[in-house]
C-alpha angles and dihedrals in degrees: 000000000000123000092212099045086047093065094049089052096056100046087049116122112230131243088248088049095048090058099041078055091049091043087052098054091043096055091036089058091046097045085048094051094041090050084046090051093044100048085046084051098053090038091055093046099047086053093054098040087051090044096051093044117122127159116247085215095223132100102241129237092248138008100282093186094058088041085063107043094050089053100240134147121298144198133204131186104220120191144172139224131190109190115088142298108341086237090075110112092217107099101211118178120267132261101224135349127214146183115232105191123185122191110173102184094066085026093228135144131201133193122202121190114207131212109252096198102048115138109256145168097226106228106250091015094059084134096070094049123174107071137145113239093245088065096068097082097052088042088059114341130245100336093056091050088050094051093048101052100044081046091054096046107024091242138140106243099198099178142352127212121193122215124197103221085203090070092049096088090057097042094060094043087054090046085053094252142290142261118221135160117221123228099217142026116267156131117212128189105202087207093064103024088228135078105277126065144068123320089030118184124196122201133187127229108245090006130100084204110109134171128211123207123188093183102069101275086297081119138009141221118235113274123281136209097178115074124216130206095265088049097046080054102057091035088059109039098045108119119141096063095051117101090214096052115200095358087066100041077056098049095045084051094048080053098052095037083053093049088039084054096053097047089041102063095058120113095238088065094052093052091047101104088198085059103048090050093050095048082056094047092048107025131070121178139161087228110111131201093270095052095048094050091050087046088051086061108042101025106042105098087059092076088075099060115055125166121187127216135157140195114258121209153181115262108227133176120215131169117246125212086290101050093247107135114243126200121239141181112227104200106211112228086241084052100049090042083059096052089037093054092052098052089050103046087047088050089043101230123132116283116269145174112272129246125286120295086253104028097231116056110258123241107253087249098061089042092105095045090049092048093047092058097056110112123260111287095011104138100184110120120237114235121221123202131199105204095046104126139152120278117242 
């Protein structure tokens, strides 16, 4: 044999190193992309969370910080405002509020709607009772909507977070959009908030199809199951035409806000640039980065398993400084211990009373009014306060 040959031979590679070789390249690639993808990803998040970061201004009830790392129970108030970008100056009230509880070790989510126009005594403004709850933002921000919930239902409130329903649409067309089945029969026009018009929208009760007209419902589109942004919209502001009023509008909200969750938390969401900016355009917290990593490893599982529930009240008129008469929801004290048990048991924390049947304590002037107002048979006793004055 030939020397020479014989050399070559020797110093040839064989066919299994070769693809030892191959296999080696290939995972090192993928191991690099994927490093490259999960260092964008926490780079992106960390922008928009800083981004999105905004201080709730209170002292909480307990150390959040040391809730989250040991992996125990949360709750978030969640609301919703209507009017605009969250940079404006101008404090409006919000659209619907909301109670976002984690609890990681049953892996379980609920999701609590909350009656915006309950009747309340806003904590720091007690002076100007009767409110509804949604007022509280707009009286003294985020602080002063903390202090009277966890005042109405003797509950921790460990962080907020406000949404811009405006930015809604854009956020579930960039999530690929939701599925979601509607609870009731109805078509709904966003330009005339009924159901006639043009950009109509019909929806089926116990059904995620769905159908559009822009002519007026002359002619409709095939049926849908994939909502997209337009279509989360008019699914979740309809309210006239519920039976329910403002009860269903929340519920139908609760429904879009839970698909929204569980699109959301893909990681083809986190690497979409677009996304990530529109959650900092539309979203402000007091969780920071930390928080949230921590929350991506412990709470995770939680996103699979959502229930609903919402706050039912009494509707009452009474006449505001002008003598026009405003509607109310009286929340009778059975109805707020409900909502109350179940808060505490998802955030695992003893049984207790709940808050007071106005949240912030009444000026002894206004005693009789507030007592007047409680529903029929509700026995709770209002408390009235003599230092309750208006913050300045």
């Amino acid at each position: 044999m030939d020397p020479q040959f014989d050399s070559r031979a020797h110093h040839h590679k064989s066919p299994s190193h070769k693809l030892r070789n191959f296999i080696f390249i290939i995972l090192a690639v993928v191991l690099l992309v994927v490093g490259l993808l999960v260092w964008r990803t926490i780079h992106n998040t960390k922008g928009v969370i800083d981004k999105s970061y905004a201080g709730a201004g209170i002292t909480k009830s307990r150390n959040v910080s040391d809730v989250v790392k040991s992996g125990r129970p949360i709750s978030i108030l969640l609301y919703g405002t209507d009017t605009g970008e969250l940079g404006r100056t101008y404090r409006g009230r919000t659209d619907s509020m909301m109670l976002l509880l984690i609890n990681p070790k049953t892996e379980q989510t609920t999701l609590i709607s909350l009656a915006r126009d309950a009747m309340v005594s806003i904590v720091g403004y007690e002076d100007t009772f009767p409110q509804k709850l949604n007022a509280a933002y707009a009286y003294g921000s985020t602080a002063t909507s903390i202090k009277t919930v966890e005042s109405f239902l003797n509950i921790p409130i460990d962080y907020y977070a406000l949404v811009n329903m405006g930015g809604l649409a854009t956020m579930v067309n960039q999530v690929g959009g939701i599925s979601v089945k509607s609870p009731l029969d109805f078509t709904y026009s966003q330009e005339t908030a009924h159901n006639y018009g043009p950009n109509l929208y019909r929806f089926h009760k116990g059904s995620d199809k769905y159908e559009h007209s822009d002519d007026n419902g002359v002619t409709w589109s095939e049926s849908k199951t994939v909502m997209t942004g337009d279509a989360a919209l008019a699914f979740s502001r309809m309210r006239y035409d519920d039976p329910t009023g403002d009860y269903g509008r929340q519920q139908r909200q609760s429904l879009v806000l839970e698909g929204l969750i569980k699109k959301s938390a893909n990681v083809s969401s986190l690497l979409n640039d677009k996304f990530m900016a529109t959650i900092s355009k539309n979203v402000r917290t007091d969780l920071t980065f930390g928080d949230m990593t921590t929350m991506a490893s412990k709470y995770i599982k939680a996103k699979n398993h959502i229930t609903t529930e919402h706050m039912q009240g009494v509707t009452t008129n009474y006449p505001d400084a002008a003598g026009n008469n405003v509607s109310y929801e009286v929340i009778p004290q059975t109805e707020k211990q409900r909502v109350t048990d179940i808060a505490r048991k998802s955030l695992g924390l003893k049984s207790a009373k709940t808050g007071r049947p106005y949240g912030g304590k009444i000026p002894p002037s206004l005693a009789n009014v507030a007592a007047s107002l409680r529903p029929v048979g509700d026995n709770s006793t209002v408390e009235a306060d003599t230092a309750a004055t208006s913050a300045q």
